[in-house]
Short mmCIF file of the C-alpha atoms (twelve columns), coordinates in Angstrom:
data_MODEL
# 
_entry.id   MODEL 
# 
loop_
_atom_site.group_PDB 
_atom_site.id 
_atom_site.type_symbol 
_atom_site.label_atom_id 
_atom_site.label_alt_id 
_atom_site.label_comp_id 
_atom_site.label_asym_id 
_atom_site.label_seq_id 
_atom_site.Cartn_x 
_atom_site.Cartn_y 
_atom_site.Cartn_z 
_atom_site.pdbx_PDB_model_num 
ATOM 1   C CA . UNK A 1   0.000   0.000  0.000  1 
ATOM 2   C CA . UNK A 2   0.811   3.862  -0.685 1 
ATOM 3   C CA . UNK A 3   0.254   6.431  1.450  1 
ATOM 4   C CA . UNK A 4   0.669   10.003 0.975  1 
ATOM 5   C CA . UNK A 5   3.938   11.185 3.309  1 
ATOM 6   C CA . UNK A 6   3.846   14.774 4.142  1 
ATOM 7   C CA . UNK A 7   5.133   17.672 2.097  1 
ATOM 8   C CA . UNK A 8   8.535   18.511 2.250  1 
ATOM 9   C CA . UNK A 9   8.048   22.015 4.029  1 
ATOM 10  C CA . UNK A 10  6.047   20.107 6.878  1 
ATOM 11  C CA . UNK A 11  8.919   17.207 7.215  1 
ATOM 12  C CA . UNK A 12  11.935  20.168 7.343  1 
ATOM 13  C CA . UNK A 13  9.477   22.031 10.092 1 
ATOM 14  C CA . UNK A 14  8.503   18.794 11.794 1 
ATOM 15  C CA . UNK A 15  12.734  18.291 12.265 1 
ATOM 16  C CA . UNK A 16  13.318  22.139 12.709 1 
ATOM 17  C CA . UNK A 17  11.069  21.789 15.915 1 
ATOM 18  C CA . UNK A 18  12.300  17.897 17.117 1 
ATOM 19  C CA . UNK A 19  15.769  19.479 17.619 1 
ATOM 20  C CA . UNK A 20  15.376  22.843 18.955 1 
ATOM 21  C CA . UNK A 21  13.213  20.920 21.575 1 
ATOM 22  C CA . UNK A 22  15.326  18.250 22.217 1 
ATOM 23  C CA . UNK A 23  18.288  19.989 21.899 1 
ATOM 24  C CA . UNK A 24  18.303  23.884 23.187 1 
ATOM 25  C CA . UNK A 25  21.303  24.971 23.436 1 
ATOM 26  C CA . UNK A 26  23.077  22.044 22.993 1 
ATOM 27  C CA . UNK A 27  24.812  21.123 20.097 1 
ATOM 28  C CA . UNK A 28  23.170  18.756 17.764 1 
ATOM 29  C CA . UNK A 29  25.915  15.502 17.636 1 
ATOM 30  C CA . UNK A 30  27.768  14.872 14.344 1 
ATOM 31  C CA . UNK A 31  25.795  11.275 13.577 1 
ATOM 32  C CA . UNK A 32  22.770  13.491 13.353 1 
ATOM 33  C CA . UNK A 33  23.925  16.498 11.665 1 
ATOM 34  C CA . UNK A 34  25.307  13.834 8.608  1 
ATOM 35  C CA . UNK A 35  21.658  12.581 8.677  1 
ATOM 36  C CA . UNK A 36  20.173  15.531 7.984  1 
ATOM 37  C CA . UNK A 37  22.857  16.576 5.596  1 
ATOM 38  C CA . UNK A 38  22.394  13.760 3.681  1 
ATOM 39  C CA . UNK A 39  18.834  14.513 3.645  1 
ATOM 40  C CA . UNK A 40  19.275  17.806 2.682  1 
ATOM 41  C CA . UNK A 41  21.473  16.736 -0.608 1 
ATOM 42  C CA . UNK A 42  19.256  14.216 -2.235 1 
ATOM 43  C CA . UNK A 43  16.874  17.067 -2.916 1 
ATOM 44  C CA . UNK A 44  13.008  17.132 -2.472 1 
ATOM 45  C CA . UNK A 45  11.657  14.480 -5.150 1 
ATOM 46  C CA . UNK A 46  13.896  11.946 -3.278 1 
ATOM 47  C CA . UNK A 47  13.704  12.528 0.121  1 
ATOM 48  C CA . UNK A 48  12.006  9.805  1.928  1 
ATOM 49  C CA . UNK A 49  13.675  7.207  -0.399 1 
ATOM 50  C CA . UNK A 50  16.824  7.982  1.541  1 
ATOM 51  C CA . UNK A 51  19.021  5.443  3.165  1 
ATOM 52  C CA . UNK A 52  19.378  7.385  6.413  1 
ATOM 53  C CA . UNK A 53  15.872  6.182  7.197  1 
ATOM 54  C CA . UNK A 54  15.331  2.988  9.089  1 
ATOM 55  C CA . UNK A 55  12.163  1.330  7.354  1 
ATOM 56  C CA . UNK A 56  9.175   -1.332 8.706  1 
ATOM 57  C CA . UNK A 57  9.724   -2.987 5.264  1 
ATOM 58  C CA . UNK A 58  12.218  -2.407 2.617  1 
ATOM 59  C CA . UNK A 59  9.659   -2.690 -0.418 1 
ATOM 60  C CA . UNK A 60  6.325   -0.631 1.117  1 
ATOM 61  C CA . UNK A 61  7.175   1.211  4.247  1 
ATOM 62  C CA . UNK A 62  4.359   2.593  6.486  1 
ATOM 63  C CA . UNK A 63  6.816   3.747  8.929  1 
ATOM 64  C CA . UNK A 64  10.121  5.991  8.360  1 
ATOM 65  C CA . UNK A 65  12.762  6.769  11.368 1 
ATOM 66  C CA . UNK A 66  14.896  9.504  11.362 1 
ATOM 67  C CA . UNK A 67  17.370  8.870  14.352 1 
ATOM 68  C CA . UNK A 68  18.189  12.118 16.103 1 
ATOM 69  C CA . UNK A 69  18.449  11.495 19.025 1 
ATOM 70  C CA . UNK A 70  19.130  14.231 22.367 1 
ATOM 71  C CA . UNK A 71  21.695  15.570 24.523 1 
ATOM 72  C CA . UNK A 72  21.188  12.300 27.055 1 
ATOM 73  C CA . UNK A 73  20.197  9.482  24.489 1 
ATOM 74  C CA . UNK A 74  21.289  9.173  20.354 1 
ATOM 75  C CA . UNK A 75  18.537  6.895  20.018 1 
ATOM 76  C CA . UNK A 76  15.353  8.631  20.057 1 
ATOM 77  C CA . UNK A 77  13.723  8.946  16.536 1 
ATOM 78  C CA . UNK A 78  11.804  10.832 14.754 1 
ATOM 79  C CA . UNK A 79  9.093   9.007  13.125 1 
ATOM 80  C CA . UNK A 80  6.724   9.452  10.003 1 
ATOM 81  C CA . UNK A 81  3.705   6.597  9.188  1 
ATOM 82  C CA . UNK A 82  1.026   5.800  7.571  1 
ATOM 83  C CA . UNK A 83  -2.244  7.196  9.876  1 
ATOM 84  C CA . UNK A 84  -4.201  3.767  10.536 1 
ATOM 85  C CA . UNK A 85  -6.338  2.902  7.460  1 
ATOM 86  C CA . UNK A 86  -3.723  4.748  4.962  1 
ATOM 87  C CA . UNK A 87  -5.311  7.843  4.308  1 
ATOM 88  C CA . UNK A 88  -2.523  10.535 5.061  1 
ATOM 89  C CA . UNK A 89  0.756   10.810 7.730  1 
ATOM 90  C CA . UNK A 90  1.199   11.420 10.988 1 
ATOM 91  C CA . UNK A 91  4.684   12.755 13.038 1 
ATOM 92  C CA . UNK A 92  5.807   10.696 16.465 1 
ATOM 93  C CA . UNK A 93  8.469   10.611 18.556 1 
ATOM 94  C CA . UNK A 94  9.977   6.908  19.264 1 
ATOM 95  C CA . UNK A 95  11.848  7.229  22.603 1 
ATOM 96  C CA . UNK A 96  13.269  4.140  21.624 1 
ATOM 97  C CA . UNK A 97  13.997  2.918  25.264 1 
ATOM 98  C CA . UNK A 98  11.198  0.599  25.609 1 
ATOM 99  C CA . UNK A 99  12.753  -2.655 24.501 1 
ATOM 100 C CA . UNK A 100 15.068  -3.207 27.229 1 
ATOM 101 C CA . UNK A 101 14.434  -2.887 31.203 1 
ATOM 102 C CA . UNK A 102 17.023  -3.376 33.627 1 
ATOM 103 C CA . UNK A 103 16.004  -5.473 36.671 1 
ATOM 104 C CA . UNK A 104 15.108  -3.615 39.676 1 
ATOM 105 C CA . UNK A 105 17.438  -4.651 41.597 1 
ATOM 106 C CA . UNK A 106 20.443  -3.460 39.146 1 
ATOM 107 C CA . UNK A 107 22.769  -0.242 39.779 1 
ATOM 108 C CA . UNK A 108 21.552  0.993  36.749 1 
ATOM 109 C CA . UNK A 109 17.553  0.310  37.154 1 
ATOM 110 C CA . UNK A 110 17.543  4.170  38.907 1 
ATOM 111 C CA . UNK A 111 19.657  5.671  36.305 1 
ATOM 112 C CA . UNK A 112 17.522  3.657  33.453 1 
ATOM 113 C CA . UNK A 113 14.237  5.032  35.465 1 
ATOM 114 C CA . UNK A 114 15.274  8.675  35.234 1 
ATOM 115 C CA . UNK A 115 16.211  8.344  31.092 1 
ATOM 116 C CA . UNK A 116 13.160  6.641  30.150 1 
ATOM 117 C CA . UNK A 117 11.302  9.948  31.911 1 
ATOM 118 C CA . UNK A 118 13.301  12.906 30.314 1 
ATOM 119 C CA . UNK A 119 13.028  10.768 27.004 1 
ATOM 120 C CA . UNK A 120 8.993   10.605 27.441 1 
ATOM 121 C CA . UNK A 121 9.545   14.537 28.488 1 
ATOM 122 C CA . UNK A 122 11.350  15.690 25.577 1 
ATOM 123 C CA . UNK A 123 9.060   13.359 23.333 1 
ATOM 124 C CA . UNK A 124 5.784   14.895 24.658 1 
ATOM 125 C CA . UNK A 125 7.253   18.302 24.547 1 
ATOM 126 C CA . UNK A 126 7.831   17.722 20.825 1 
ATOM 127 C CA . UNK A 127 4.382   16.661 20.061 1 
ATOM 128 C CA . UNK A 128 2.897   18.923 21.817 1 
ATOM 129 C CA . UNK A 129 5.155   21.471 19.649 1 
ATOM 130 C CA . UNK A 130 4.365   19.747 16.637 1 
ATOM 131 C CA . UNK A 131 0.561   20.023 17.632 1 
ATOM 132 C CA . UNK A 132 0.664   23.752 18.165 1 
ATOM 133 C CA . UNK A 133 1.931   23.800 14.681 1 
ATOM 134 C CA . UNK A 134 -0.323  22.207 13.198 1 
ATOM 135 C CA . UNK A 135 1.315   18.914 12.325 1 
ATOM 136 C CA . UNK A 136 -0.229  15.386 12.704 1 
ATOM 137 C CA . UNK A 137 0.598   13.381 15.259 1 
ATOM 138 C CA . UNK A 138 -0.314  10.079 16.628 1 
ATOM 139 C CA . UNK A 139 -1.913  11.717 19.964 1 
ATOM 140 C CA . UNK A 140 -4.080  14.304 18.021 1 
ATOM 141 C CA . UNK A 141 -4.941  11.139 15.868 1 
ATOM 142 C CA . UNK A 142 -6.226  9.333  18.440 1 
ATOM 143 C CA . UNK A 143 -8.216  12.046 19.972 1 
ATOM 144 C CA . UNK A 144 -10.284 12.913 16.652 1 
ATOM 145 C CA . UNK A 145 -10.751 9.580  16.222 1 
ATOM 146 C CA . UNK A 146 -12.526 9.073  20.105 1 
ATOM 147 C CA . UNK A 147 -14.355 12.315 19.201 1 
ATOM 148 C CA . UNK A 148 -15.466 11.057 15.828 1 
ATOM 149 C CA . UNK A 149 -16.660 7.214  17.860 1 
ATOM 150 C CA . UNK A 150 -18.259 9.250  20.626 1 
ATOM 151 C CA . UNK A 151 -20.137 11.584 18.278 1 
ATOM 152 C CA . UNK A 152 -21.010 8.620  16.213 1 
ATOM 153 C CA . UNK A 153 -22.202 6.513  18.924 1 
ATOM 154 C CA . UNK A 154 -24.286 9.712  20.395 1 
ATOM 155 C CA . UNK A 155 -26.097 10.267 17.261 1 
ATOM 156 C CA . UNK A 156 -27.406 6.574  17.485 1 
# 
């Protein structure tokens, strides 16, 4: 299946905002800055045929991953899909820390605890951002979507 990915002005302002959130004043690490120069050199007809995106599946992708990580963790992405049943895009932020838990009883459980938060900070800060500006995301997604089911469920 197809789906329509966003424009290219939206993707540029969707990253614009991901790292002046996630970053501030920091500066933005080299792996990242290649990324997006790479991005920014194959021009806009080829941009989300790129390499430097991680895929779902090589021949029809519903999902693209921009890794850009912040100032605490390199591995939080920035994510395009499909919106559920195919018809448009939306923007989310993949902390990228949920696959792995140390045990509780670990050094390192207290020092995982407090990443995982200021990832789901920065990522909620970022959508929240990306709301304000009007961009899609999952969250606003799933809210129209409750609205439309509620209204739909009121009128019968």
């Amino acid at each position: 299946m197809s789906w329509n990915k966003p424009p290219i002005e939206q993707f540029w302002s969707a990253v614009e905002t991901y790292l002046r959130i996630a970053y501030g004043e920091a500066r933005v690490p080299g792996a990242a800055q290649k990324r997006i120069e790479t991005l920014r050199a194959t021009g806009n007809g080829d941009l989300y045929a790129s390499p430097v995106f991680a895929r779902d599946d090589p021949q029809s992708p519903k999902r693209l991953s921009l890794r850009l990580g912040n100032p605490s963790y390199p591995h939080m992405k920035m994510v395009v899909e499909a919106k559920p049943g195919g018809n448009g895009y939306l923007f989310r932020v993949d902390t990228h820390d949920r696959h792995c838990r140390p045990a509780p009883e670990s050094r390192e459980y207290r020092l995982f605890c407090e990443l995982t938060e200021n990832n789901l900070k920065v990522a909620e800060a970022i959508e929240a951002a990306w709301t304000r500006d009007h961009l899609p995301t999952f969250k606003e997604f799933l809210r129209e979507d409750l609205a439309a089911r509620t209204a739909a469920h009121q009128s019968h």
